[in-house]
N, CA, C and O of each residue as an XYZ file, in Angstrom:
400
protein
N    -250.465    -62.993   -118.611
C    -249.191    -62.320   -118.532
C    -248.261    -63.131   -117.628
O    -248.453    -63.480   -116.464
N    -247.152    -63.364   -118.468
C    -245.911    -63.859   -117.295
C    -245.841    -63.037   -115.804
O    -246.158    -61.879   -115.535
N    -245.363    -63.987   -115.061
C    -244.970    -63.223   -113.405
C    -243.250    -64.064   -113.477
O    -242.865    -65.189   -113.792
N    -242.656    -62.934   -113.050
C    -241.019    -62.712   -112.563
C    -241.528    -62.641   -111.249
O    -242.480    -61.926   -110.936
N    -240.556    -63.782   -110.045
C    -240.063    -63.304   -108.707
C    -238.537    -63.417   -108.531
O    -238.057    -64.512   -108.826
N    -237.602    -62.343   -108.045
C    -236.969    -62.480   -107.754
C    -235.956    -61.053   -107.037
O    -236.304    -60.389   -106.061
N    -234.872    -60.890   -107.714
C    -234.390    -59.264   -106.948
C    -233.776    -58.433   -108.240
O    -233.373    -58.969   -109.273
N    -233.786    -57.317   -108.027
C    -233.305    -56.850   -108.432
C    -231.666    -56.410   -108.935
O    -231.088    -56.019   -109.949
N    -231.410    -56.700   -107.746
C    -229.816    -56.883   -108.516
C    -228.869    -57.893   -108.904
O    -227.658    -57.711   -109.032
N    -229.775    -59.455   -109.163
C    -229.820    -60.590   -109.709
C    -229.572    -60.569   -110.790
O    -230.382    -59.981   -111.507
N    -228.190    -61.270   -111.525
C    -228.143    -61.583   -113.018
C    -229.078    -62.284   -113.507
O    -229.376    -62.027   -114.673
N    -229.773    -63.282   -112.862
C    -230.298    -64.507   -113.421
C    -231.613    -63.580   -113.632
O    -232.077    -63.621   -114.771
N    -232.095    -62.980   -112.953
C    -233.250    -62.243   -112.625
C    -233.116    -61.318   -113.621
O    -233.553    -61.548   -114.749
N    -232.488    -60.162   -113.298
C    -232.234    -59.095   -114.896
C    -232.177    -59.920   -116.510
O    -232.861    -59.604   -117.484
N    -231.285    -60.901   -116.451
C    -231.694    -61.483   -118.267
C    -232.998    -62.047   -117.921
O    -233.789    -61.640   -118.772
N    -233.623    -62.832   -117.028
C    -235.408    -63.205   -117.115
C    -235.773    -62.147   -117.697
O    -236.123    -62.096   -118.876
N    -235.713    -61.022   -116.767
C    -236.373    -59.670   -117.415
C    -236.250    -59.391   -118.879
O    -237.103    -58.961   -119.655
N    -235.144    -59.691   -119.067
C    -234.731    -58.509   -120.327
C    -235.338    -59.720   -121.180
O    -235.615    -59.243   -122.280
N    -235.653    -61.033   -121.150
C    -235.842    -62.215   -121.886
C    -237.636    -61.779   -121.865
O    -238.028    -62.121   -122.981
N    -238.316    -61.443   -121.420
C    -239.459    -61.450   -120.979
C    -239.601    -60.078   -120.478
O    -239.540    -59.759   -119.291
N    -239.874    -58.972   -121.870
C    -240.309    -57.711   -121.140
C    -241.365    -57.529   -120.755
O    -241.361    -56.744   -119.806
N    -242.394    -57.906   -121.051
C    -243.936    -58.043   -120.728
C    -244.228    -58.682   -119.373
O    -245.393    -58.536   -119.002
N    -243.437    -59.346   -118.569
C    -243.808    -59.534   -117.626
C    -243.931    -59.208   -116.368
O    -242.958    -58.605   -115.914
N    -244.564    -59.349   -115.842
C    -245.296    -58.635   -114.295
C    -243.400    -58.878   -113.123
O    -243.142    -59.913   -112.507
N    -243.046    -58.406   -113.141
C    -241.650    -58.528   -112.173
C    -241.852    -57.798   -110.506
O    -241.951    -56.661   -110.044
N    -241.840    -59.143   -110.004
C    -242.213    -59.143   -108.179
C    -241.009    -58.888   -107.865
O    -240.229    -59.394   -108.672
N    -240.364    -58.148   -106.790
C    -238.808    -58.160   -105.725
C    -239.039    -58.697   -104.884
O    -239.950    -58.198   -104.223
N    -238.611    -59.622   -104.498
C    -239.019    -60.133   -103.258
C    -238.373    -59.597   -101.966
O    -238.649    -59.942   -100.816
N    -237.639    -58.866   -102.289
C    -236.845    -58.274   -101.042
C    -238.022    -57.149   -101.047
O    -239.025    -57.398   -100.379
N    -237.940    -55.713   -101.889
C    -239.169    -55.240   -101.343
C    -240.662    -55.436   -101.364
O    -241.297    -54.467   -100.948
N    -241.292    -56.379   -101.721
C    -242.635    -56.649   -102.146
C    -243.084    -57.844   -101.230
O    -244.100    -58.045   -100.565
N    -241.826    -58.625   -101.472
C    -242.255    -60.008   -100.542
C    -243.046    -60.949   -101.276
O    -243.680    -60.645   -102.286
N    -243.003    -62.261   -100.693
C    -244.092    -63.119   -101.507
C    -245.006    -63.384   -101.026
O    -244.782    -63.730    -99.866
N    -246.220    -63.432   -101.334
C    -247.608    -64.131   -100.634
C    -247.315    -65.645   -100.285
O    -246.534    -66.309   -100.966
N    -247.923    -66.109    -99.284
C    -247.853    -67.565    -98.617
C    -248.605    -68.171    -99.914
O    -247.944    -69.155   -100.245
N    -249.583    -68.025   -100.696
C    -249.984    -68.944   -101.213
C    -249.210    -69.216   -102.561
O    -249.064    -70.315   -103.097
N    -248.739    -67.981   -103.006
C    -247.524    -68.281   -104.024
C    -246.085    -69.190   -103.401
O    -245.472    -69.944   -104.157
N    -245.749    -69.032   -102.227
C    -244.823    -69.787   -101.619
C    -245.295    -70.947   -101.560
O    -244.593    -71.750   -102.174
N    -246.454    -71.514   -100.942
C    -247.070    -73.058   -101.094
C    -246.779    -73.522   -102.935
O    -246.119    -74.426   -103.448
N    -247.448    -72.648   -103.395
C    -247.611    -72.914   -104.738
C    -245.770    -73.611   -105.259
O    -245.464    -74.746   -105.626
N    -244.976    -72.488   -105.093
C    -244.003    -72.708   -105.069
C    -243.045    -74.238   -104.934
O    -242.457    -74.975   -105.724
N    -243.315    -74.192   -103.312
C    -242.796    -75.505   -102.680
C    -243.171    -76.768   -102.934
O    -242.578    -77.804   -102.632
N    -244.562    -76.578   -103.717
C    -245.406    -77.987   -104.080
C    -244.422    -77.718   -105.554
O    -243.999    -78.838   -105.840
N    -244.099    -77.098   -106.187
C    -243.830    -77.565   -107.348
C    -242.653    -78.168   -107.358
O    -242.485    -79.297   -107.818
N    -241.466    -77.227   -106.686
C    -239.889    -77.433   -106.306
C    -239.468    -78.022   -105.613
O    -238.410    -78.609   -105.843
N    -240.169    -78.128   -104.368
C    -239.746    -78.916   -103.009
C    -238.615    -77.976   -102.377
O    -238.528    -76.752   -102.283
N    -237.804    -79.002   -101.992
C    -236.719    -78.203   -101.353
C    -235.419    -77.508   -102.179
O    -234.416    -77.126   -101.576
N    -235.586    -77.388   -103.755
C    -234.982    -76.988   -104.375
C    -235.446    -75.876   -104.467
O    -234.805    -75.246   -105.308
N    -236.475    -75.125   -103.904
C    -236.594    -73.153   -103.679
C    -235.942    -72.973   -102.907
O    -235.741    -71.767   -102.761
N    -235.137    -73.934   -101.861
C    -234.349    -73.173   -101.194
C    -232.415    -72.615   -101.632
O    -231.507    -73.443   -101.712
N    -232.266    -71.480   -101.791
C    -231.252    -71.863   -101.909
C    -230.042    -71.865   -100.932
O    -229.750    -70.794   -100.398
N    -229.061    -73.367   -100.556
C    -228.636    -72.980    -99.534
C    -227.147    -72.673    -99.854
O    -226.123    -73.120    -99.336
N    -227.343    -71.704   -100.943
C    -225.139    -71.559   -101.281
C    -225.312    -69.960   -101.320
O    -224.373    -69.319   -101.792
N    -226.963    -68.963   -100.649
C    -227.008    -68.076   -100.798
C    -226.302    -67.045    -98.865
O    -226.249    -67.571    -97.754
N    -226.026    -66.006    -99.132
C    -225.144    -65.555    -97.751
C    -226.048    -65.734    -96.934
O    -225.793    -66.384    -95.920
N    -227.885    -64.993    -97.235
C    -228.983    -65.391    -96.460
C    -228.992    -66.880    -95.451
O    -229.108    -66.958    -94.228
N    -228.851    -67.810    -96.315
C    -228.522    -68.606    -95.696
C    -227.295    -69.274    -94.581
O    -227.480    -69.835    -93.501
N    -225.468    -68.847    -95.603
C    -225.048    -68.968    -94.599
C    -224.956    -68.210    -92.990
O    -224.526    -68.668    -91.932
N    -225.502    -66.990    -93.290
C    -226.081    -66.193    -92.213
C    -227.209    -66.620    -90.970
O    -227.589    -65.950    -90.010
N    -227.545    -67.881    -91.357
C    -228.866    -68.665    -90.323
C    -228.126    -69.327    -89.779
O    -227.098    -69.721    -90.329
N    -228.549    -69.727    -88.153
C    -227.856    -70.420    -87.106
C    -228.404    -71.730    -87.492
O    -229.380    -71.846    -88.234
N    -227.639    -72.894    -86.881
C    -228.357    -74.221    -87.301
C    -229.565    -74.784    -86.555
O    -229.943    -75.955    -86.586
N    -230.074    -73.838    -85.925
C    -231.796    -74.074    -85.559
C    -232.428    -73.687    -86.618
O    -233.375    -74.303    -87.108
N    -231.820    -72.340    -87.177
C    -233.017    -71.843    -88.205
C    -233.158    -72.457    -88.843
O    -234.293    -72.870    -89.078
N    -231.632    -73.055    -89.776
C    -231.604    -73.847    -90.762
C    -232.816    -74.750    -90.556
O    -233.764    -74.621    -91.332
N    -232.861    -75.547    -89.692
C    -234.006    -76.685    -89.125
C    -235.487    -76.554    -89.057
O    -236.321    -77.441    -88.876
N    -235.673    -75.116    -89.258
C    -237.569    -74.761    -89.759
C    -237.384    -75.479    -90.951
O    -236.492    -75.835    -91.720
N    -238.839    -75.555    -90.751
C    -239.571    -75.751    -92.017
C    -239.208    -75.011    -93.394
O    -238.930    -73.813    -93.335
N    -239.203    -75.408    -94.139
C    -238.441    -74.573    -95.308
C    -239.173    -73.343    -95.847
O    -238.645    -72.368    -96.383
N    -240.804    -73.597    -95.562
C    -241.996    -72.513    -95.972
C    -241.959    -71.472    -94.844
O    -242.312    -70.434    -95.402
N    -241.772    -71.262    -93.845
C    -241.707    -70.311    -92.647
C    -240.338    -70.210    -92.911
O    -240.381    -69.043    -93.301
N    -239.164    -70.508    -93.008
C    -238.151    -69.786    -93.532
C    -238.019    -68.867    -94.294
O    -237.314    -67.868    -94.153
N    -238.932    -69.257    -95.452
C    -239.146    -68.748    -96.915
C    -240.229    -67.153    -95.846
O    -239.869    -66.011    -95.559
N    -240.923    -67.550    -95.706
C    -241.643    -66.458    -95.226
C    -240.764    -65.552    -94.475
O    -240.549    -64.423    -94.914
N    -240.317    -65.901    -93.537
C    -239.098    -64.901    -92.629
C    -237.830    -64.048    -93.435
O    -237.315    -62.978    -93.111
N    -237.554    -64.867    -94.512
C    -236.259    -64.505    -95.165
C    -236.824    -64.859    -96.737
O    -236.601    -66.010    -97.111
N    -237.578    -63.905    -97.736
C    -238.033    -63.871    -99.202
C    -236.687    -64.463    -99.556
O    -236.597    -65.666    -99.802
N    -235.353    -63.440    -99.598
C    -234.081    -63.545   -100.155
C    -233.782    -65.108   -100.145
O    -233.133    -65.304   -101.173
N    -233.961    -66.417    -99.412
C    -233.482    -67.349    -99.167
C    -234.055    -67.822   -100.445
O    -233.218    -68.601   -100.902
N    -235.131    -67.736   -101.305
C    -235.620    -68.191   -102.281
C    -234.488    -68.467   -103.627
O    -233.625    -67.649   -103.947
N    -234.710    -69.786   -104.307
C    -233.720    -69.752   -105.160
C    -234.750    -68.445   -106.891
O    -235.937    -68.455   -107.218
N    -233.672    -67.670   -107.438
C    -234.332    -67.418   -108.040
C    -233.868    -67.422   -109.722
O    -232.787    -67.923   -110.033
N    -234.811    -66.801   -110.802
C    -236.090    -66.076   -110.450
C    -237.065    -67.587   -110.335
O    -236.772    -68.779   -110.430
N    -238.198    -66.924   -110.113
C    -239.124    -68.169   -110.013
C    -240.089    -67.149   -111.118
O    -240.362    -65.952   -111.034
N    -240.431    -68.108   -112.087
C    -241.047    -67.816   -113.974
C    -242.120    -68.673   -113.436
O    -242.163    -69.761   -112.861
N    -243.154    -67.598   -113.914
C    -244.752    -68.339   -114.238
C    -245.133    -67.957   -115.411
O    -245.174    -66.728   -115.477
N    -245.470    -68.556   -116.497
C    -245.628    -68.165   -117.688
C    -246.995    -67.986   -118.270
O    -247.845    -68.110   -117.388
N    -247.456    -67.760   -119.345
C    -248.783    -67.189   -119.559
C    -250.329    -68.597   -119.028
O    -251.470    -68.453   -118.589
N    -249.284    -70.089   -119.487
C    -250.384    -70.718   -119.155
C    -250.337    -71.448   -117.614
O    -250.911    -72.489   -117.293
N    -249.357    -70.459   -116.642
C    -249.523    -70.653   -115.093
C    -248.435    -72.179   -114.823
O    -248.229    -72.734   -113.744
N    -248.020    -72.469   -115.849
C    -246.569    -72.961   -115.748
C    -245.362    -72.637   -115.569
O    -244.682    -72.073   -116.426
N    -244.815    -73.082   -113.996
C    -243.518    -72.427   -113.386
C    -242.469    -73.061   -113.480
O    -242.537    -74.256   -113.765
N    -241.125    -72.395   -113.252
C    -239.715    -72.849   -113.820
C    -239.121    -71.819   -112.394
O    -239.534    -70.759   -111.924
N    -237.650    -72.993   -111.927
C    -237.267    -72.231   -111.143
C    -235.602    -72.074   -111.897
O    -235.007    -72.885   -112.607
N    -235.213    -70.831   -111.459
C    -233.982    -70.685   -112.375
C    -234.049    -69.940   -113.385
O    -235.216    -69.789   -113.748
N    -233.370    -69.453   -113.947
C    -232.923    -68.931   -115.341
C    -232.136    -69.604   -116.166
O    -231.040    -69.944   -115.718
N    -232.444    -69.920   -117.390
C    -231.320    -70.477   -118.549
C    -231.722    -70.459   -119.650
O    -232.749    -70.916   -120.151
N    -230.460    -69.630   -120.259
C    -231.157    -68.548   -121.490
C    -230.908    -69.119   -122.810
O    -231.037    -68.430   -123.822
N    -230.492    -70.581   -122.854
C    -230.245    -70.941   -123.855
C    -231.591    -72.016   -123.604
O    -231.417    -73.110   -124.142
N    -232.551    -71.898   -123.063
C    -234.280    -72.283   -123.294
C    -234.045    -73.408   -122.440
O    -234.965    -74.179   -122.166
């Protein structure tokens, strides 16, 4: 089964959904992500899970900015770019784009 992470009141996130009803849909604002899905994550994306044009972000002082991007990610789910798509054969995509 597909896995959706992202929020709920996300466009990009709602058409994933509606593109993919069968799939398992995480919030990361209330659910949060597990560290090993975040590793998983960061090894695939790098520093492109982060997103930094989100308010979460402009809201961080420029120390925070300066963690590590995975303990960020842990402190602040929302900073995540989303949705983040895992698909049936455990192949991930970050983003939405509905023209495939």
């Amino acid at each position: 089964m597909a896995t959706i992470w992202g929020l709920r009141a996300c466009d990009a996130c709602r058409a994933a959904r509606r593109a993919l009803p069968e799939a398992r849909f995480i919030d990361v604002r209330a659910d949060g992500v597990a560290e090993a899905d975040l590793r998983r994550f960061r090894e695939a994306f790098g520093e492109a899970l982060v997103n930094r044009r989100s308010a979460t972000w402009r809201n961080l002082s420029g120390a925070e900015r300066a963690h590590d991007p995975l303990a960020l990610l842990m402190g602040h789910p929302t900073l995540m770019k989303r949705p983040v798509v895992e698909d049936d054969q455990g192949a991930l995509s970050l983003g939405w784009n509905p023209a495939g």
